[in-house]
N, CA, C and O atoms as CSV, one atom per row, in Angstrom:
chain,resi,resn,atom,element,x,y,z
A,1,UNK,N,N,-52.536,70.356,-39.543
A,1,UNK,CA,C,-52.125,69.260,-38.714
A,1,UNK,C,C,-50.693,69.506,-38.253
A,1,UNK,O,O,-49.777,69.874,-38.989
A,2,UNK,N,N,-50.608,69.253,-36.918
A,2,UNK,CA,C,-48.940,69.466,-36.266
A,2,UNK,C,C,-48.788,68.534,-36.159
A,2,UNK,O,O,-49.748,67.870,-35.766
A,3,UNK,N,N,-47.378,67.780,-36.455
A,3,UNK,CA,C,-46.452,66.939,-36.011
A,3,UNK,C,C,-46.087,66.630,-34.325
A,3,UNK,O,O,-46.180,67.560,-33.524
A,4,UNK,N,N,-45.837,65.807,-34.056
A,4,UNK,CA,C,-45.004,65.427,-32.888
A,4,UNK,C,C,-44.137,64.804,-32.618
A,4,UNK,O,O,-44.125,63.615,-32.936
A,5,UNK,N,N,-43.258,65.290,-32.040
A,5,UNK,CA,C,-41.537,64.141,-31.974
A,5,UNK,C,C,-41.759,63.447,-30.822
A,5,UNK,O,O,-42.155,64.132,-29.878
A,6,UNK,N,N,-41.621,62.337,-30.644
A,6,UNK,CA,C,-41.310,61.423,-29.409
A,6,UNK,C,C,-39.984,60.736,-29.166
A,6,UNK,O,O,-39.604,59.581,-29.358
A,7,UNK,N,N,-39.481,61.675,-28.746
A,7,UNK,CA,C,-38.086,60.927,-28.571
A,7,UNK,C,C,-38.186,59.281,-27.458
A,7,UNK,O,O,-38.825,59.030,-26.436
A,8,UNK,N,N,-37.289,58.524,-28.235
A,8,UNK,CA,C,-37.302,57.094,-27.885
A,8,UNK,C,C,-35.484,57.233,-26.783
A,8,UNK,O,O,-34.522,57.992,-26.665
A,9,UNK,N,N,-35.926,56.124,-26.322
A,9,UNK,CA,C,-34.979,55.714,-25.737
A,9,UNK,C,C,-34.302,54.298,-25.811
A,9,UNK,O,O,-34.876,53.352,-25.272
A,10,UNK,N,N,-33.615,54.193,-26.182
A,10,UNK,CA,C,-32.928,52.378,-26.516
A,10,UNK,C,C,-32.231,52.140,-24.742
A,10,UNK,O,O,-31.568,52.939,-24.081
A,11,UNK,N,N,-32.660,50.864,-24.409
A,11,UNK,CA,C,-31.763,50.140,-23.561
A,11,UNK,C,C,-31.307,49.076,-24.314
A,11,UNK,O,O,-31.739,48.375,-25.230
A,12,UNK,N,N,-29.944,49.198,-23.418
A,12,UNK,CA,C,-28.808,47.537,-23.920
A,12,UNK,C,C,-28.998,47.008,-22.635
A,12,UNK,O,O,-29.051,47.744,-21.650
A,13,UNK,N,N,-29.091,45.952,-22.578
A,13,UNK,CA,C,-28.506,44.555,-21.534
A,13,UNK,C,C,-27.395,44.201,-21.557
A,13,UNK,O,O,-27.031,43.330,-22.348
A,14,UNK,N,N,-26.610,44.756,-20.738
A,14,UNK,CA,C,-25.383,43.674,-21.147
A,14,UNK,C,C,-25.241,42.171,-20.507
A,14,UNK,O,O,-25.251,42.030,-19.284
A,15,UNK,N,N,-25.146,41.379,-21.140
A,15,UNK,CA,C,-25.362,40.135,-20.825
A,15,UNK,C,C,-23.717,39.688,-20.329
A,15,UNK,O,O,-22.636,39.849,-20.896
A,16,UNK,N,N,-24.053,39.117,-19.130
A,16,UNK,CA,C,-22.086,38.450,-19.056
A,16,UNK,C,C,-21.914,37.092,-19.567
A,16,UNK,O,O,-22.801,36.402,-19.063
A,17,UNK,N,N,-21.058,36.291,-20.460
A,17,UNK,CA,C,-21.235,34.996,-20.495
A,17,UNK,C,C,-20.670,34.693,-19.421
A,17,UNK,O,O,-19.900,35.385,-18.756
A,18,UNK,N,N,-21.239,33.093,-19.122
A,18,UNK,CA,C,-20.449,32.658,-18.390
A,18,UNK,C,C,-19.317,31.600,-18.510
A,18,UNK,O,O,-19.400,30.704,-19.350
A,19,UNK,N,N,-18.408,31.694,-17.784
A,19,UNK,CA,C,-17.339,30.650,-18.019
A,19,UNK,C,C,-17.706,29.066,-18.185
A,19,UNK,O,O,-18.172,28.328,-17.318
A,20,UNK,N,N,-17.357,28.732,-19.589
A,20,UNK,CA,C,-17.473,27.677,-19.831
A,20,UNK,C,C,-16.116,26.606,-19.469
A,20,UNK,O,O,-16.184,25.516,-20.036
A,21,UNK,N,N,-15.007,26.818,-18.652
A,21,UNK,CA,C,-13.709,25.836,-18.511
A,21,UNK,C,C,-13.704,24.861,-19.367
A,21,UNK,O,O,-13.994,23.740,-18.949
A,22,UNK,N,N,-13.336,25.073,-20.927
A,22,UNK,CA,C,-13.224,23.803,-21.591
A,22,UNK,C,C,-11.839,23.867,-21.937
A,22,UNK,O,O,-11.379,22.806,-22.360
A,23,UNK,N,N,-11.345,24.479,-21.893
A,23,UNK,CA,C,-9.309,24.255,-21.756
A,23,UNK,C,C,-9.149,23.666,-20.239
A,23,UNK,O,O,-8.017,23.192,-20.142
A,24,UNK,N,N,-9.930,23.520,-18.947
A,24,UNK,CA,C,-9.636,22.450,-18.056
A,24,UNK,C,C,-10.301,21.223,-18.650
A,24,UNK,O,O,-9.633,20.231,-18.941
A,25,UNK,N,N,-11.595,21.282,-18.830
A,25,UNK,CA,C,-11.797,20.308,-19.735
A,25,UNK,C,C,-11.444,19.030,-20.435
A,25,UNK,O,O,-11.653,17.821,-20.330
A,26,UNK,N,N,-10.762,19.943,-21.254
A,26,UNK,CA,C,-9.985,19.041,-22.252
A,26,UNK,C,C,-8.601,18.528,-21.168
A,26,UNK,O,O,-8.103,17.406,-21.265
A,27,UNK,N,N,-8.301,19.183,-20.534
A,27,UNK,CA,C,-6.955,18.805,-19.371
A,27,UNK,C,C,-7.704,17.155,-18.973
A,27,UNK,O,O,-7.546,16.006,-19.386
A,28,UNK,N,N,-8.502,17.781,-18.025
A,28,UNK,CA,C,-9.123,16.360,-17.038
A,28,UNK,C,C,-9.623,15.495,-18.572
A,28,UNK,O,O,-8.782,14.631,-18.816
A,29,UNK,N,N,-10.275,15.510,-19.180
A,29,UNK,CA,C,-10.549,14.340,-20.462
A,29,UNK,C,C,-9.296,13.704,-20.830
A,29,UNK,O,O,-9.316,12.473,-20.811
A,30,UNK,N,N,-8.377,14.185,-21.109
A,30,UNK,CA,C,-7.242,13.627,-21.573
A,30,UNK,C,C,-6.607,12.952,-20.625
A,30,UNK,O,O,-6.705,11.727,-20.561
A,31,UNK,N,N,-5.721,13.811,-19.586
A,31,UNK,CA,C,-5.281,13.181,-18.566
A,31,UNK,C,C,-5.725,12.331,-17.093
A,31,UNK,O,O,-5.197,11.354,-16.562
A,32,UNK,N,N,-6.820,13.081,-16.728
A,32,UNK,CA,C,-7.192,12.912,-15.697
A,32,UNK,C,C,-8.799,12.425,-15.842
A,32,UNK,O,O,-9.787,13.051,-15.458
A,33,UNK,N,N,-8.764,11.325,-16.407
A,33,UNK,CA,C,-10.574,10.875,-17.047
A,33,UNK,C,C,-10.675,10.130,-15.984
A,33,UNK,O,O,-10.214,9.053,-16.362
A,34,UNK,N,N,-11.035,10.000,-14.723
A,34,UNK,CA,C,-10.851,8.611,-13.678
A,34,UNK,C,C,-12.657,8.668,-13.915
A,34,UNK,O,O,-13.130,9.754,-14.250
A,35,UNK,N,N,-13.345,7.792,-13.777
A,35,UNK,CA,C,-14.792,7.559,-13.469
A,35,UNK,C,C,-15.297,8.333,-14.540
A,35,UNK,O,O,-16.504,8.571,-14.598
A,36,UNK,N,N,-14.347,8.838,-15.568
A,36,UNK,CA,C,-15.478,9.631,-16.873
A,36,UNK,C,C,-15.703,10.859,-16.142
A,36,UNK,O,O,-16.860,11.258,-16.275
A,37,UNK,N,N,-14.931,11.626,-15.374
A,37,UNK,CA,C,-15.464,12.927,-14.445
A,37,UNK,C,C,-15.107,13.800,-15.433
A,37,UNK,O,O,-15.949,14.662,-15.683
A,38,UNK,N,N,-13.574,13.826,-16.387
A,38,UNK,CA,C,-13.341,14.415,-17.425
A,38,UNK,C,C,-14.247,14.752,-18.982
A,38,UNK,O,O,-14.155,15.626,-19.844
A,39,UNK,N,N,-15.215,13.430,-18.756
A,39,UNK,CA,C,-15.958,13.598,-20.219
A,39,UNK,C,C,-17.248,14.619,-20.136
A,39,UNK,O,O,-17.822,15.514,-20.758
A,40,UNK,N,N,-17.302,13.645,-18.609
A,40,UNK,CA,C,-18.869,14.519,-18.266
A,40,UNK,C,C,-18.746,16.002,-17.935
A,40,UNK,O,O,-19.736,16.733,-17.942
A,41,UNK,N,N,-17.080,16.593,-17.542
A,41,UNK,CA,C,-17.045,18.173,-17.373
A,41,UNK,C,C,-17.010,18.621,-18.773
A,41,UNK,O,O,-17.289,19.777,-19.092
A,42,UNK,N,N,-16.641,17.633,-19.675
A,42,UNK,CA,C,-16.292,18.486,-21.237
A,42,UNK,C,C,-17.816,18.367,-21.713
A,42,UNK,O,O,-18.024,19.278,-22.515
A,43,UNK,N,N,-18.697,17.762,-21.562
A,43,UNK,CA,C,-20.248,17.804,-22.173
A,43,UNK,C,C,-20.656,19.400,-21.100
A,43,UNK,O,O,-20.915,20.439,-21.708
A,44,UNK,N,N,-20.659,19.388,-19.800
A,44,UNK,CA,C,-20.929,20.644,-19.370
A,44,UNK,C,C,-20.645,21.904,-19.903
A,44,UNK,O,O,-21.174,23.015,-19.877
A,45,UNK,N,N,-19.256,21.191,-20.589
A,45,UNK,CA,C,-18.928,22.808,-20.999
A,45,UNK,C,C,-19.007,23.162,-22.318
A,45,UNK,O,O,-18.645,24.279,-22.688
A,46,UNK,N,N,-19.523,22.176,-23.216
A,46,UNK,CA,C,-20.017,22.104,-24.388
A,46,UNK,C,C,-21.195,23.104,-24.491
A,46,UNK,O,O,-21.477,24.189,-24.999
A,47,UNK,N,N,-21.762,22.049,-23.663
A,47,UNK,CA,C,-23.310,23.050,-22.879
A,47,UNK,C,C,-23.631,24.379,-22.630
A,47,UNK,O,O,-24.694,24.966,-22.830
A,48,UNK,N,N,-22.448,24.830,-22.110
A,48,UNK,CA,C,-22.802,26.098,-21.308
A,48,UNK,C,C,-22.065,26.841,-22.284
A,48,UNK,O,O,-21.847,28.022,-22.013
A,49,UNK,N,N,-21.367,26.085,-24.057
A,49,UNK,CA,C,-20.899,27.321,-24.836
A,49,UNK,C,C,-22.327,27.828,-25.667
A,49,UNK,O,O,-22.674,28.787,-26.356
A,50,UNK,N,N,-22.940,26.507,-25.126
A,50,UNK,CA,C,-23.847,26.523,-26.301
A,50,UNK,C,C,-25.417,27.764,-25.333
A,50,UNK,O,O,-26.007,28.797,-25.646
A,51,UNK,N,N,-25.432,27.308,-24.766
A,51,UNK,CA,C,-26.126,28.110,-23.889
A,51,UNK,C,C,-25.874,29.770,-23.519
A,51,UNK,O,O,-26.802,30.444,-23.071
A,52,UNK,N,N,-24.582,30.316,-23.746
A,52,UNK,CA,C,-23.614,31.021,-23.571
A,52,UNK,C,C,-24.179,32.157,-25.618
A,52,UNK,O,O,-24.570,33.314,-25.774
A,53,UNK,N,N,-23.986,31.337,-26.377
A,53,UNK,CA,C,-24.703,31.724,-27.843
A,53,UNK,C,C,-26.035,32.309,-27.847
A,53,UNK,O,O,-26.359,33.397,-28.325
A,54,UNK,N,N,-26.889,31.308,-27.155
A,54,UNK,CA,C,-28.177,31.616,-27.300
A,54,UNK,C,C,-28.656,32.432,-26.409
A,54,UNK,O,O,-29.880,32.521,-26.325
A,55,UNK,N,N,-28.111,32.940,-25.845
A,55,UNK,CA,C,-28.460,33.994,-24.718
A,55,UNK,C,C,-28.859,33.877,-23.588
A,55,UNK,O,O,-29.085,34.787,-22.790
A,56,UNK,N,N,-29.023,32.288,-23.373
A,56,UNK,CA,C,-29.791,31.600,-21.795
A,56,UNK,C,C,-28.920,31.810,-20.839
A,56,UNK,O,O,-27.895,31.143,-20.981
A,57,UNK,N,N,-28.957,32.768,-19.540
A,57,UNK,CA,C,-27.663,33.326,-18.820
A,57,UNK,C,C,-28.219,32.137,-18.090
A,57,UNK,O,O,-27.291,31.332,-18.011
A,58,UNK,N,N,-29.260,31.661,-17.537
A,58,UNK,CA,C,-29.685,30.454,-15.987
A,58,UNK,C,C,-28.937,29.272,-16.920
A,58,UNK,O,O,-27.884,28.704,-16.629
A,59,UNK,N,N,-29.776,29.049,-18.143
A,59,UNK,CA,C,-28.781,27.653,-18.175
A,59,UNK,C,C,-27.026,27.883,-18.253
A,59,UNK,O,O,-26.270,27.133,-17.635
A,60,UNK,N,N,-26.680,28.675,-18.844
A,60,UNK,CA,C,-25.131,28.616,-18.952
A,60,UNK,C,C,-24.395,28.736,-17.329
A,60,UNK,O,O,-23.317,28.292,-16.934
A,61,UNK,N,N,-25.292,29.401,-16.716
A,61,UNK,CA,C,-24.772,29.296,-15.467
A,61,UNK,C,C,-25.024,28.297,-14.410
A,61,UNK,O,O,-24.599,28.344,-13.256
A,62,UNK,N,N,-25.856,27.278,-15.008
A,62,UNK,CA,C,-25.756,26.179,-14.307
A,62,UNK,C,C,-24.960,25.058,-14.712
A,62,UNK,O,O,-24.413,24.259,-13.952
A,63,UNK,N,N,-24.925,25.057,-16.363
A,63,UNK,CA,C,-24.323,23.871,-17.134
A,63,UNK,C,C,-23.000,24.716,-16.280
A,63,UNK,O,O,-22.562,23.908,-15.462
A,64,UNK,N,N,-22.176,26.116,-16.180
A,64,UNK,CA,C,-20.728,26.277,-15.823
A,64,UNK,C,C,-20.407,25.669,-14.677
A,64,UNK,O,O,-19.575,24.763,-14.627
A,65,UNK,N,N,-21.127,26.182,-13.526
A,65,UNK,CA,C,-21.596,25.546,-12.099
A,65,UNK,C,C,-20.994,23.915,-12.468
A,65,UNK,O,O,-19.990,23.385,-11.992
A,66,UNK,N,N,-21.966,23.339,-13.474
A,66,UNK,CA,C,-21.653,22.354,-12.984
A,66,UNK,C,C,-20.123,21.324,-13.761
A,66,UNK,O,O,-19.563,20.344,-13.270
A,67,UNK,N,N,-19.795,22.116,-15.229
A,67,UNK,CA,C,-18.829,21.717,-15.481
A,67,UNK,C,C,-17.524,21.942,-14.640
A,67,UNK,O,O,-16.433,21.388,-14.778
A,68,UNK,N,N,-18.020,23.159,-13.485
A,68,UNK,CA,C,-16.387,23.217,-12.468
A,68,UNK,C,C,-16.383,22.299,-11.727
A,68,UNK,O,O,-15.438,21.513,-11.662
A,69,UNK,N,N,-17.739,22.190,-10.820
A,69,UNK,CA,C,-17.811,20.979,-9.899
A,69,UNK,C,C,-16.907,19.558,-10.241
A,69,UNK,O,O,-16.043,19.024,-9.545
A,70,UNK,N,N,-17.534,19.087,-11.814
A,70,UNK,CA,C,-16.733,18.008,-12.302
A,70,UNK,C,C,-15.374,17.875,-12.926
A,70,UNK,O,O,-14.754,16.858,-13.235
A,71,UNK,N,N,-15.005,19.361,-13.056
A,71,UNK,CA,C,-13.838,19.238,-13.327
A,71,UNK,C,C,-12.952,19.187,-11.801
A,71,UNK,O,O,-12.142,18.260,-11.819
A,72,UNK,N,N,-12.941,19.733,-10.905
A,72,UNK,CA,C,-12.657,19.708,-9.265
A,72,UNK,C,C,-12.542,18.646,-8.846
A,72,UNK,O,O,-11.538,18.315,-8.216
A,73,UNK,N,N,-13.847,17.592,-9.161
A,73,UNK,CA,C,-13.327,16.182,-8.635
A,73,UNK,C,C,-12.884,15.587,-10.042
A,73,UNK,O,O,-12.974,14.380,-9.816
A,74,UNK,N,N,-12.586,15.676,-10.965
A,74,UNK,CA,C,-11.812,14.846,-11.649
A,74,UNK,C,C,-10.664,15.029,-11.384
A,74,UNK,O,O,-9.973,14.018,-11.505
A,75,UNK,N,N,-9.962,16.249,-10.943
A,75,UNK,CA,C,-9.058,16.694,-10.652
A,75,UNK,C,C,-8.278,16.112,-9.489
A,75,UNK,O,O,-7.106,15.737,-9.467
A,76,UNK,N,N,-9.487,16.124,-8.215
A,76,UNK,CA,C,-8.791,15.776,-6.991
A,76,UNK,C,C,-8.714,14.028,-7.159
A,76,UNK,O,O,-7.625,13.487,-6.969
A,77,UNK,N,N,-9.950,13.174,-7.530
A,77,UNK,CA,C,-9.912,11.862,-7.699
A,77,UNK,C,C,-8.548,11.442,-8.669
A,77,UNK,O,O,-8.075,10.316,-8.516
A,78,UNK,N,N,-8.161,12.032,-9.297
A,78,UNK,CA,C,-6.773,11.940,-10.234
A,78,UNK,C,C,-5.723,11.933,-9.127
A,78,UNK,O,O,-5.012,11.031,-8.683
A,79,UNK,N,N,-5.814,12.844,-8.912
A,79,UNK,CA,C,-4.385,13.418,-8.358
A,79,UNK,C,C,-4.450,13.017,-6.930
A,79,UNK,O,O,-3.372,13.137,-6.347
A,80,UNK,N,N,-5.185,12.685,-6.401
A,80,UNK,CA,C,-5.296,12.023,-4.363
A,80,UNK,C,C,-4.701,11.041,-4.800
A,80,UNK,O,O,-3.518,11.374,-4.884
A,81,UNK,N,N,-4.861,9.748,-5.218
A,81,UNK,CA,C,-4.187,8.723,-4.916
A,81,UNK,C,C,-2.529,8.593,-4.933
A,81,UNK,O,O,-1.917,8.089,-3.991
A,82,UNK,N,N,-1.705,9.255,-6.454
A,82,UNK,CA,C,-0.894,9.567,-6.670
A,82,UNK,C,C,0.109,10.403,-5.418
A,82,UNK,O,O,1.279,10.217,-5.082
A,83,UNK,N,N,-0.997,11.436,-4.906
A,83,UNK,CA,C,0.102,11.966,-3.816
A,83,UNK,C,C,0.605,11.309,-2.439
A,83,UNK,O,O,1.677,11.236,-1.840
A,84,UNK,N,N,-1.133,10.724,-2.179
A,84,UNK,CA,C,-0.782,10.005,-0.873
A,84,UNK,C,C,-0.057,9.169,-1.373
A,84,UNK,O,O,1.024,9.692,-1.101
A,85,UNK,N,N,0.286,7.928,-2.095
A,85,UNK,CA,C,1.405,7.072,-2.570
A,85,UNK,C,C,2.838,7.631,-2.490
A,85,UNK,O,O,3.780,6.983,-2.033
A,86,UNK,N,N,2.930,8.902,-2.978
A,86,UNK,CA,C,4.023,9.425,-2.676
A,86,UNK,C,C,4.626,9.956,-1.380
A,86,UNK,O,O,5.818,10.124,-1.125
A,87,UNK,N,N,3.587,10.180,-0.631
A,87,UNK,CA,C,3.788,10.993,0.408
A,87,UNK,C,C,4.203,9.472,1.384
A,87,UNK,O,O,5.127,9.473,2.198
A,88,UNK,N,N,3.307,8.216,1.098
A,88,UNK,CA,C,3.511,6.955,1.713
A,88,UNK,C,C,4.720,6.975,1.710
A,88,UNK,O,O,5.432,7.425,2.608
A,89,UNK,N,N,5.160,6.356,0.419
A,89,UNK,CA,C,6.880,5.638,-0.038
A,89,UNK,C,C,7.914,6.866,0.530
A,89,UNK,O,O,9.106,6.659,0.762
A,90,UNK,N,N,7.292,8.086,0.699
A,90,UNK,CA,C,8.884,8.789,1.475
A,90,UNK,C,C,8.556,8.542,2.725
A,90,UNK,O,O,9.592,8.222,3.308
A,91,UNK,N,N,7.310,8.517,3.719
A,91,UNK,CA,C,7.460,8.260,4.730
A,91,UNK,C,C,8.022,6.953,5.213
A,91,UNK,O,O,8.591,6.785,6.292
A,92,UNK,N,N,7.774,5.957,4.199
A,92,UNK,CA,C,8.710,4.338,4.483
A,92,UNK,C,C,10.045,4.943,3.959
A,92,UNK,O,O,10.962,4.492,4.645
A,93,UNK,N,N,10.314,5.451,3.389
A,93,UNK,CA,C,12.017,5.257,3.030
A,93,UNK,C,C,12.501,6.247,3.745
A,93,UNK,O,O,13.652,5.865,3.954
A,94,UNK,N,N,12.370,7.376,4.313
A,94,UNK,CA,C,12.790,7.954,5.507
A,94,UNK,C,C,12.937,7.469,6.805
A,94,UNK,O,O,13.590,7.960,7.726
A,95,UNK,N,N,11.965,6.006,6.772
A,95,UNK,CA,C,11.917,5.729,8.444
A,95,UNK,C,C,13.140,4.796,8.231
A,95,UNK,O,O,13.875,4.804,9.219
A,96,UNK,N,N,13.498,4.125,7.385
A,96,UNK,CA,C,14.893,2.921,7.659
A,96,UNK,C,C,15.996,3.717,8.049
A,96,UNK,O,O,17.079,3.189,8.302
């Protein structure tokens, strides 16, 4: 009886995680929570660490998707009112 070698071949996947933004996150939760846009980006990105572990690249890349979205408008809904106010009161105190 003869032997036979079958040489094998291994593939890797490299998997990319995806960005979970939970250091903006935690920014907009703390500071910038207007309408809860801050809580609901920090559950996204809870999500997408957790998704990110288990190897699910579609969900982590949708929970990321969508924790930027909500961090973007927590961001801008924060910070719009504040500027136009400012940008108001110098345009009145420049015009006297």
């Amino acid at each position: 009886m003869q032997s036979v070698v079958i040489p094998l071949q291994t593939y890797s996947v490299q998997r990319s995680p995806k960005k979970d933004y939970v250091t903006w996150s935690l920014f907009n939760f703390i500071f910038c929570n207007a309408f809860c846009l801050g809580f609901i980006a920090l559950i996204f990105s809870f999500k997408t660490r957790d998704s990110n572990l288990i190897g699910d690249e579609a969900g982590g890349k949708t929970n990321s998707s969508a924790a930027k979205c909500f961090n973007i408008a927590a961001t801008i809904v924060t910070l719009l009112p504040g500027i136009t106010t400012a940008v108001f009161l110098l345009v009145m105190y420049t015009r006297r």
